[in-house]
SEVEX-566330 format. One record per atom (N, C-alpha, C): residue in one letter; x, y, z. Coordinates in steps of 0.2 Angstrom, whole numbers, plus 5000, padded with zeros to 4 digits. Layout:
% residues N
AXYZ/...
% end
This chain:
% residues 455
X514650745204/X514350805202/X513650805206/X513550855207/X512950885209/X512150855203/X511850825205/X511050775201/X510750835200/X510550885203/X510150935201/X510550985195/X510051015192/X510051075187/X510451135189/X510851185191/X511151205194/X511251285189/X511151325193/X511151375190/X511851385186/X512551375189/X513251385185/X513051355180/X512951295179/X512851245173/X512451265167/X511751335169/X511551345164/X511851425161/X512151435166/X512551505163/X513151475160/X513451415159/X514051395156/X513651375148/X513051345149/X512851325144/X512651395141/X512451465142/X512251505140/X512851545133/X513251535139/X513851575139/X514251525131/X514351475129/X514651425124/X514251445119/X513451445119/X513051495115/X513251545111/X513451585116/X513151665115/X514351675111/X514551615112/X515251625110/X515251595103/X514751555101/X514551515094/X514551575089/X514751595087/X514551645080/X514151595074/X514051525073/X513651515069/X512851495071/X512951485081/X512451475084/X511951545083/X512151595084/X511751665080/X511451645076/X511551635070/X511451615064/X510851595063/X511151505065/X510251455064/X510051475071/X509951525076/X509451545080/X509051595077/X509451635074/X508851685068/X508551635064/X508951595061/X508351565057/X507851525059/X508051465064/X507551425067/X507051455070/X507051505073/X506451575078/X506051585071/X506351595063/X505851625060/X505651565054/X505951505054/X505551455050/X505651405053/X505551325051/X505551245055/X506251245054/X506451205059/X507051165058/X507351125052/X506651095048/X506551055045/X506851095037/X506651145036/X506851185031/X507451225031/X507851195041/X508351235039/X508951195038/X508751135040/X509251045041/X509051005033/X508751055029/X508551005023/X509151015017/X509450955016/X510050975010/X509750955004/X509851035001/X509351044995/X510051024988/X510551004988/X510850974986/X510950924986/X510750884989/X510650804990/X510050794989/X509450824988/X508750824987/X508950844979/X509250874977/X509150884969/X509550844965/X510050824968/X510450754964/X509850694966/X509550684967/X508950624970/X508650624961/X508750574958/X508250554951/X507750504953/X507350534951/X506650514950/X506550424944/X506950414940/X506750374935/X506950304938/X506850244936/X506850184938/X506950124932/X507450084932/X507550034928/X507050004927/X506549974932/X506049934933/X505349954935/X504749974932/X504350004934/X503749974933/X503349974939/X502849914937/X502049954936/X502050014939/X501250044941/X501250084935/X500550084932/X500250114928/X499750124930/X499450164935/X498850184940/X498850234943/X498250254946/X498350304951/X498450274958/X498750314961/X498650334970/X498250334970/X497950294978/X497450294981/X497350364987/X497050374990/X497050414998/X496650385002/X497150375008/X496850355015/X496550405018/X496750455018/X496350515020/X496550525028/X496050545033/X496250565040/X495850495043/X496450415040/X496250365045/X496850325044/X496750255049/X497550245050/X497650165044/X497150175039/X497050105035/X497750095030/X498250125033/X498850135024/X499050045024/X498849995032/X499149935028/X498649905025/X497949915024/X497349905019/X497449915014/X497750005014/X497750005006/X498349975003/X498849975007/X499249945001/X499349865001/X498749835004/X498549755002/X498149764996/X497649804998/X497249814992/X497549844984/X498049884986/X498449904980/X498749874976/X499149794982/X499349744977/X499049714974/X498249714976/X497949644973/X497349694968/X497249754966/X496949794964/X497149784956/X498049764955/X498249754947/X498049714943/X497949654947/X497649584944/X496849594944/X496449604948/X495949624946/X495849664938/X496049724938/X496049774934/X496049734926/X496749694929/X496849644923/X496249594919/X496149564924/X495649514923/X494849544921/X494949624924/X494249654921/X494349684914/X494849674912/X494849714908/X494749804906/X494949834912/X494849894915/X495449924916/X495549994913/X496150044916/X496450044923/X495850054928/X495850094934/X495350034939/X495650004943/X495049974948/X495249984957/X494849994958/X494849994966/X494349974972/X494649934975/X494249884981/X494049954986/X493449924988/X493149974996/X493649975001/X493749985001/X494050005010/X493850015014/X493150035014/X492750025021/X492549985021/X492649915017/X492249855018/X492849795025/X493449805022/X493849795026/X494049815033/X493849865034/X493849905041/X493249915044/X492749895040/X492149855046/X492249815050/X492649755045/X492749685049/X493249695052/X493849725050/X494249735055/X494249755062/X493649815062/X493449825067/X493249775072/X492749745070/X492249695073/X492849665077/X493049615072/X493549575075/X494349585078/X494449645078/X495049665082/X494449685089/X493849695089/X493549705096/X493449645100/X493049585095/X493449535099/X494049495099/X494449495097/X495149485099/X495449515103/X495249595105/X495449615112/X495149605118/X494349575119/X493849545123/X494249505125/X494549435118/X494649395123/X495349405125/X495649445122/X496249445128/X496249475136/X495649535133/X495649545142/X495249475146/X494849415142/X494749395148/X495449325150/X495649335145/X496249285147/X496749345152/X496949405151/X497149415155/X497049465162/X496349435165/X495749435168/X496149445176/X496549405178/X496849375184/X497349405186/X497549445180/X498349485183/X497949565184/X498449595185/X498149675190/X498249725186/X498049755187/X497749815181/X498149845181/X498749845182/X499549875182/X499949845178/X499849775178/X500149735176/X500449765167/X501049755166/X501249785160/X501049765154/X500749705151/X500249685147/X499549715148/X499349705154/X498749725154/X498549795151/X499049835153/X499249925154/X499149935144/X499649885143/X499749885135/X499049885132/X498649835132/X498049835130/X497549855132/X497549905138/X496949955137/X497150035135/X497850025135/X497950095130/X497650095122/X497650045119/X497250055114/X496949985112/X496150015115/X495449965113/X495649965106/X495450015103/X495350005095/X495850065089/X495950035088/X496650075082/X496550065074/X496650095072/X496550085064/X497050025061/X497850025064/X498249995063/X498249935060/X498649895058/X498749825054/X499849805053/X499449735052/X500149705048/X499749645042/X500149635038/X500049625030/X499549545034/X499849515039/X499449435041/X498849475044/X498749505046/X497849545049/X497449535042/X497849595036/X497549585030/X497249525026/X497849465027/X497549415025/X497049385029/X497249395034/X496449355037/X495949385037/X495949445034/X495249485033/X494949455026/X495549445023/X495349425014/X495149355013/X495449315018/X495349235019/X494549225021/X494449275028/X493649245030/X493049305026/X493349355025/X492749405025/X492649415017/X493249395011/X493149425006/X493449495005/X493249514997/X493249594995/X492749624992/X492649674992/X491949704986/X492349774982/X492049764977/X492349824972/X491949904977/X492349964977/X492250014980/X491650034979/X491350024974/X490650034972/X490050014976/X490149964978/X489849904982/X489649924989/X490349954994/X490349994999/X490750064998/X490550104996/X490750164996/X491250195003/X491550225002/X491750265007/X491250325013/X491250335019/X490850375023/X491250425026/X490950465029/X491350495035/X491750475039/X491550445041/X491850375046/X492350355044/X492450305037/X492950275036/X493550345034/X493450385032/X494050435027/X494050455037/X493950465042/X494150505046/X493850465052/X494250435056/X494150375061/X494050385067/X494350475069/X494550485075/X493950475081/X493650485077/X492850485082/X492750425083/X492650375077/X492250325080/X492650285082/X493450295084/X493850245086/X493950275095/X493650345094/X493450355102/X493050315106/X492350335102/X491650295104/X492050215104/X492150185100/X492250125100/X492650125107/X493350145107/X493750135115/X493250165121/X492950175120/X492350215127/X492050145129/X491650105123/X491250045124/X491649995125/X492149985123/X492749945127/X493049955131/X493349995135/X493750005140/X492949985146/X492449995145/X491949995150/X491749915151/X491849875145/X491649805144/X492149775147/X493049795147/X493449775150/X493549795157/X492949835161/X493049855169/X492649775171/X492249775166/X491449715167/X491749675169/X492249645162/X492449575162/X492749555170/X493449615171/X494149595174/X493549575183/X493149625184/X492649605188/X492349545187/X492049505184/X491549475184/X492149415185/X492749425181/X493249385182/X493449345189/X493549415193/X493649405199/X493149395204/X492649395202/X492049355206/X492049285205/X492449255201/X492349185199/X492049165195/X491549205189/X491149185187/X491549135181/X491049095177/X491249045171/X491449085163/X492049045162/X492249065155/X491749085149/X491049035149/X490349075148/X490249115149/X490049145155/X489749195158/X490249245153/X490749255154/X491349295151/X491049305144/X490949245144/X490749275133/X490349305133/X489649265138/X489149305136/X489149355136/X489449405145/X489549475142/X489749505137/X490549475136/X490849485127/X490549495122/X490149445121/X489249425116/X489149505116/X488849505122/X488249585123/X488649625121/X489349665122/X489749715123/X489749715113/X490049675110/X489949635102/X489449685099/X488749655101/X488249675099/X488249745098/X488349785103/X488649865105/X489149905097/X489649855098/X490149885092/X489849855085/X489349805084/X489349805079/X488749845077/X488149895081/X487949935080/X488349985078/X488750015082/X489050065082/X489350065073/X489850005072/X489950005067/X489450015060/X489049975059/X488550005057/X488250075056/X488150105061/X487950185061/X488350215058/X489250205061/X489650245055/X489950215046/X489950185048/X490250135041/X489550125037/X489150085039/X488550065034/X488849985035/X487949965033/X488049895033/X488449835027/X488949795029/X488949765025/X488849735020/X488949735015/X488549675010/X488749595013/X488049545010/X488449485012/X488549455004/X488049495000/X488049454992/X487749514988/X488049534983/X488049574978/X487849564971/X487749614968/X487649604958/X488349654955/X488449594952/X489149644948/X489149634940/X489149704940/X489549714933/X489649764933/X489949774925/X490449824922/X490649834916/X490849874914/X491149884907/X491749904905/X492049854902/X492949854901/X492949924897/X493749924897/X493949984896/X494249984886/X493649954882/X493449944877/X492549954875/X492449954883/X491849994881/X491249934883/X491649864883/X491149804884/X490749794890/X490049774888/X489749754893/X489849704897/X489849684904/X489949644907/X489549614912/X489149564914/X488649564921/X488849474923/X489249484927/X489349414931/X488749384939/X488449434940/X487649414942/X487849414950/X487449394954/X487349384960/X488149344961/X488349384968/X489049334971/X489249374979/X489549324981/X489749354990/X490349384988/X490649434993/X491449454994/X491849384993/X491749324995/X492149284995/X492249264987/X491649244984/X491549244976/X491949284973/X492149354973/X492249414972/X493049394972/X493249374978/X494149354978/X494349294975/X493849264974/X493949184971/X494049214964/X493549244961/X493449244953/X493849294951/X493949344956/X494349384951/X495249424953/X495349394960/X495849424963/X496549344961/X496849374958/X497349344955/X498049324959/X498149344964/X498749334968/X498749304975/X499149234977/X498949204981/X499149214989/X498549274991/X498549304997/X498749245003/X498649195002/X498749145006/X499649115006/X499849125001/X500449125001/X501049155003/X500749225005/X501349265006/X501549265014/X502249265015/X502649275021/X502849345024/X502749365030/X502949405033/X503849415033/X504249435029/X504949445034/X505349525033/X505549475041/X505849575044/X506449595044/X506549625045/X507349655051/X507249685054/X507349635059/X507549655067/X508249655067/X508849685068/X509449695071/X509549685077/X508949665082/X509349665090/X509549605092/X510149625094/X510449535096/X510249495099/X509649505103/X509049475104/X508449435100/X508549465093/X508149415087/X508649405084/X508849335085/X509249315079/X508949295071/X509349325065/X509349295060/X509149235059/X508749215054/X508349155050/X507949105055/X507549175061/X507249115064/X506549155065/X505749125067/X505249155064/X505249185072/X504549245074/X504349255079/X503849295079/X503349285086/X502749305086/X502849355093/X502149395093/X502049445096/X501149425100/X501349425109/X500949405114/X500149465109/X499849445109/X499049465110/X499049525102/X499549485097/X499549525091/X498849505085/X498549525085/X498149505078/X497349535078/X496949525074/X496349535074/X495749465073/X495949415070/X495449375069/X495549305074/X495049295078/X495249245083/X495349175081/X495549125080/X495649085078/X495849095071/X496049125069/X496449125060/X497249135062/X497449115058/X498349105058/X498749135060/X499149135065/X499749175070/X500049235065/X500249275068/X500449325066/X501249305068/X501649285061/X502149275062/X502849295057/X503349325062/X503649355057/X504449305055/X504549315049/X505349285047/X505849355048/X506349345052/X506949385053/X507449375051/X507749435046/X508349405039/X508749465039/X509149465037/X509849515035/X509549545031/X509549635031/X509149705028/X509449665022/X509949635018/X510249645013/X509949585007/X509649535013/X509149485011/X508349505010/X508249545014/X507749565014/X507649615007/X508149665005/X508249694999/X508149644990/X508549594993/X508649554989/X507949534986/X507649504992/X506849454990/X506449524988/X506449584989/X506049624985/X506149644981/X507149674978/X507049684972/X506849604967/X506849554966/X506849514963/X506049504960/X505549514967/X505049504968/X504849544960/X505049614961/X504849704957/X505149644948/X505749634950/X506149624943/X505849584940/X505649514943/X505449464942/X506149404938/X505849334936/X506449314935/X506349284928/X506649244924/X506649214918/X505949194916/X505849234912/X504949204911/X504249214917/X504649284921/X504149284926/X503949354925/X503349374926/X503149454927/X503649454936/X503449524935/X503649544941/X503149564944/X503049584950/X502549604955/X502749664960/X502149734961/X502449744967/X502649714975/X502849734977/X502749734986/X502549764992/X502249734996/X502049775001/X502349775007/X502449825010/X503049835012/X502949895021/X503349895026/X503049915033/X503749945033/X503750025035/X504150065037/X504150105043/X504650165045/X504550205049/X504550255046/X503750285043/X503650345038/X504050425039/X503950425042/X504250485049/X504850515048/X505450465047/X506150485045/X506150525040/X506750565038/X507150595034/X506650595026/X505950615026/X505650625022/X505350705019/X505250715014/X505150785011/X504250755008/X503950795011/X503250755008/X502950805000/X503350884999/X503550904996/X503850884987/X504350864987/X504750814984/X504550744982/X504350724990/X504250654985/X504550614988/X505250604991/X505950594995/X506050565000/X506450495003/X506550465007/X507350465006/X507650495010/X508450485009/X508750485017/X509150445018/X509550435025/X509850515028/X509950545024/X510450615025/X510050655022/X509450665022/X508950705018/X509150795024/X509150785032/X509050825036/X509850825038/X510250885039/X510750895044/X510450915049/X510250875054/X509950915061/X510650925065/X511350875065/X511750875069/X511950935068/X512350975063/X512651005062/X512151075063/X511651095064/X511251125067/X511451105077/X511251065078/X511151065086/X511951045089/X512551035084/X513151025085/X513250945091/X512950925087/X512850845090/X513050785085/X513250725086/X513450675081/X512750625085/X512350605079/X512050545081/X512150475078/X512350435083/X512650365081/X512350335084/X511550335085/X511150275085/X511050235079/X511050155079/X511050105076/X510350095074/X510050075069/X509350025071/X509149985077/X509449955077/X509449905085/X509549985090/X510150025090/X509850065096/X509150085096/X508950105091/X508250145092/X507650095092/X507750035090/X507249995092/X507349985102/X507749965102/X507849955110/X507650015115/X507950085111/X507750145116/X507050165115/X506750165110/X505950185109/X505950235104/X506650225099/X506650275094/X506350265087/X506150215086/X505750185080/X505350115082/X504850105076/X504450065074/X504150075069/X503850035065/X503349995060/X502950065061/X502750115057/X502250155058/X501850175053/X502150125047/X501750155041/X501850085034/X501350065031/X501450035026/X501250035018/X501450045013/X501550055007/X501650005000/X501850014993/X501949974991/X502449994986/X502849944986/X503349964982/X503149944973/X503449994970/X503149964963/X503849974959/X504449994960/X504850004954/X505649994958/X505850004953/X506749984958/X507250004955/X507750044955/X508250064949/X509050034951/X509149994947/X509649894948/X510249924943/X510749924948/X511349944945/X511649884947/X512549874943/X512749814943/X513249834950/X513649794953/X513749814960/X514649824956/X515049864962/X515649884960/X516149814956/X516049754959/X516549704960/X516149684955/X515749674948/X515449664943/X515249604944/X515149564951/X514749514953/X513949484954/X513549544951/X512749544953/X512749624950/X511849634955/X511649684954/X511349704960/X511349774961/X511149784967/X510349844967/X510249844972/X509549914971/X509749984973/X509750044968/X510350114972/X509550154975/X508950144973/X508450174974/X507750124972/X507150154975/X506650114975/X505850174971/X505450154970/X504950194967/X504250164974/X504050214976/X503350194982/X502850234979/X502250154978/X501750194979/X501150224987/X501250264987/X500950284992/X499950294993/X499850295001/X498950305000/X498750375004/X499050425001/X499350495004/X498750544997/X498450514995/X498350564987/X498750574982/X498550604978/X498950614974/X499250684973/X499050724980/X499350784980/X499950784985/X500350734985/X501050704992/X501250704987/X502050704984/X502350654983/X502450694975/X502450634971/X502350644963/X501850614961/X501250654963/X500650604959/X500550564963/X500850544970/X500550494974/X501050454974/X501850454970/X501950414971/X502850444974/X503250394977/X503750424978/X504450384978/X505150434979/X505650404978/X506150374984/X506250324985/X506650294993/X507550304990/X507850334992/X508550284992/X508550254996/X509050204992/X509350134995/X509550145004/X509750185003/X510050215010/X509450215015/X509050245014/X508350255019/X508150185019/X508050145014/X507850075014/X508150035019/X508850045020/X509150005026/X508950015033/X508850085034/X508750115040/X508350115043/X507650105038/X507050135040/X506450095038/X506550045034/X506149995034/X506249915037/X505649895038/X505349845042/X505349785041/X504749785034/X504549715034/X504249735027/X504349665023/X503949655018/X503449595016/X503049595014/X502449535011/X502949505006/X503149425007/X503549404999/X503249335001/X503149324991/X502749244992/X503249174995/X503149154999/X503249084999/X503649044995/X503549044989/X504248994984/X504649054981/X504849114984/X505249144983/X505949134986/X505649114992/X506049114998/X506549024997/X507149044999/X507748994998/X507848955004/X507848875002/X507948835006/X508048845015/X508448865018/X508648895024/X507948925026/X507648985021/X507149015026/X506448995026/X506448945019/X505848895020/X505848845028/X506548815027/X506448775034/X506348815041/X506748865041/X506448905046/X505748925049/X505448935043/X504648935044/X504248875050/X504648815048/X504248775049/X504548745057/X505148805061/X505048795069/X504748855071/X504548825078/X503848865081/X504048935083/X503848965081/X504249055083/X504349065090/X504749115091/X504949135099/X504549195100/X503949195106/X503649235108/X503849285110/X503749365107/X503849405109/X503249435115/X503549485120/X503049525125/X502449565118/X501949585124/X501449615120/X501749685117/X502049725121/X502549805118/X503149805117/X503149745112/X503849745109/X503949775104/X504449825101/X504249855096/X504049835089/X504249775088/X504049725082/X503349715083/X502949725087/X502149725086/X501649785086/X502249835083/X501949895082/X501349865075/X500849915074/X500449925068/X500549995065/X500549985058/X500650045053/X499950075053/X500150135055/X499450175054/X499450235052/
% end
């Protein structure tokens, strides 16, 4: 056949159109609304229940606003319960902008020092290419967040307030990629003159110095030590007195952020099941713990979350946090995550039979948002052998004008397809995947799509 476009081929396409009698149809409709309201099954969206065997939140939604913090907030969201608890308080809520300071900082050196590690390869080079597309991003994975929590602490919202800056980041994530893409011409130069690994920092040092002004002018200065108190939600007074962010996680954050393991589902025949893996020049705090993921059957992966939500004989149950591709078959409307929520095919008279694995391989998905699960609705399975999850409850960092109040419905269905990774503690996990932990991950490239960040 002819490689070119060819006029016969689009008068044949025109002509199979114009012989469609239902093609008329959704072309008057699609010209005069979205696709999305014409592909939407409002009969599969109305049989969707809202209620949950298992329900753990009594709180509000938080809002991220116009920034890309949603894996901040729903770290913070998990560890926001036990505070509340331990204050004796309704409602509590961690800064946000106090974590996205240091995030900052330190995702700007993290990517300093990878450009001067990767100082020697040529500026085409597809890693290199990778990390000067994005100097500075809002994004995260749930191991970024604990290394935030592990060296920097937390402070109640009150402490650091929210800015301009933090609820809308576009700007300062400009300016910030301006000061770094130009510290990155300095280094890869200075590199190539031969100068010393020192020298390198120092310039690193100066460039530092830069983003942490900048940071400061938008965000506001950190706290390094605070005065807290408060009054419970019986009215009592309360003053625990001078303490650092660090103080702050010790005394009152009840869940062990150090504990918890990343695991995912990958499907590509290329990650094998029950074994860990990292990602080239992933993370934000240099010297803190590899960002490392556990790769496990979606059915495993369901399992360690519902259990988590359930809890077990004499255990509370907890939520989770959890990394999806937000984007699919969503109604933001409703509230709604369902597999079959959109008939796009039968609009475009197409059958789509890409797999997870196809679409992670072709560039059809990733990791692009994270959340927290708080509820689960646990029906017993057909063969009367167990229980299985037929839908999920999310809380989301959307406001409370998304969803139902902020918060919303997954089915089971969407859960298989469309999510990624979960945060699950440590003695959850069963033999097999504890010893797995403990061989060295298999290194992935820098733009592999498992190093995507939820933003």
């Amino acid at each position: 056949m002819d490689p070119s476009l060819t006029h016969d081929q689009v008068e044949r396409y025109a002509k199979e159109l114009e012989s469609d009698p239902a093609a008329r149809l959704l072309q008057n409709a699609v010209t005069r609304t979205t696709v999305d309201d014409v592909a939407f099954d409002h009969q599969l969206a109305r049989s969707i229940d809202h209620s949950m065997s298992h329900q753990l939140d009594d709180w509000t939604a938080t809002n991220q606003k116009q920034s890309g913090r949603c894996w901040m907030f729903a770290g913070l969201n998990l560890l926001r319960v036990g505070v509340a608890e331990r204050l004796g308080v309704k409602e509590f809520e961690f800064s946000e902008n106090y974590p996205l300071f240091w995030d900052k900082l330190e995702k700007a050196n993290h990517w300093l020092e990878s450009i001067i590690d990767t100082a020697d390869l040529d500026v085409d080079d597809r890693t290199v290419a990778h990390l000067l597309a994005s100097p500075s991003e809002d994004g995260g994975q749930w191991n970024m967040f604990a290394a935030l929590v592990r060296k920097h602490g937390l402070v109640p919202k009150s402490v650091m307030p929210e800015t301009v800056s933090s609820s809308a980041t576009a700007q300062l994530n400009r300016d910030l990629s301006r000061v770094l893409r130009q510290a990155a011409r300095d280094l890869r130069s200075a590199g190539a003159e031969g100068r010393s690994l020192d020298d390198l920092r120092e310039l690193k040092d100066e460039t530092l110095g830069v983003v942490h002004r900048v940071l400061c002018l938008h965000l506001g200065t950190p706290p390094s030590s605070f005065t807290w108190q408060w009054r419970d939600k019986e009215k009592g007074f309360h003053r625990a007195g001078e303490m650092t962010p660090q103080d702050f996680v010790s005394d009152y954050v009840t869940l062990p952020v150090e504990d918890y393991v990343c695991v995912v589902h990958d499907p590509r025949e290329s990650s094998p099941y029950g074994r860990t893996f990292t990602v080239e020049h992933l993370g934000n705090v240099v010297g803190g713990r590899q960002v490392v993921y556990l790769n496990v059957e979606i059915e495993r992966l369901k399992a360690l979350a519902m259990t988590t939500i359930t809890g077990g004989p004499g255990e509370a149950g907890e939520p989770v946090w959890f990394g999806c591709d937000v984007g699919q078959m969503h109604s933001r409307e409703r509230g709604v995550w369902d597999a079959r929520l959109y008939d796009y095919d039968a609009i475009y008279a197409t059958t789509t039979s890409m797999t997870k694995a196809d679409r992670l391989l072709h560039h059809g998905t990733a990791m692009t948002h994270a959340m927290l699960l708080t509820g689960v609705d646990v029906v017993d399975t057909d063969a009367g052998d167990g229980t299985v999850p037929r839908r999920w409850r999310v809380e989301n960092s959307w406001g409370t004008d998304k969803g139902v109040d902020g918060f919303w419905t997954m089915q089971d269905s969407w859960f298989g397809e469309h999510v990624f990774e979960i945060a699950c503690r440590r003695d959850r996990l069963p033999a097999d995947l504890l010893a797995a932990l403990e061989e060295p991950p298999v290194v992935l490239p820098a733009w592999d799509p498992m190093g995507a960040l939820a933003r």
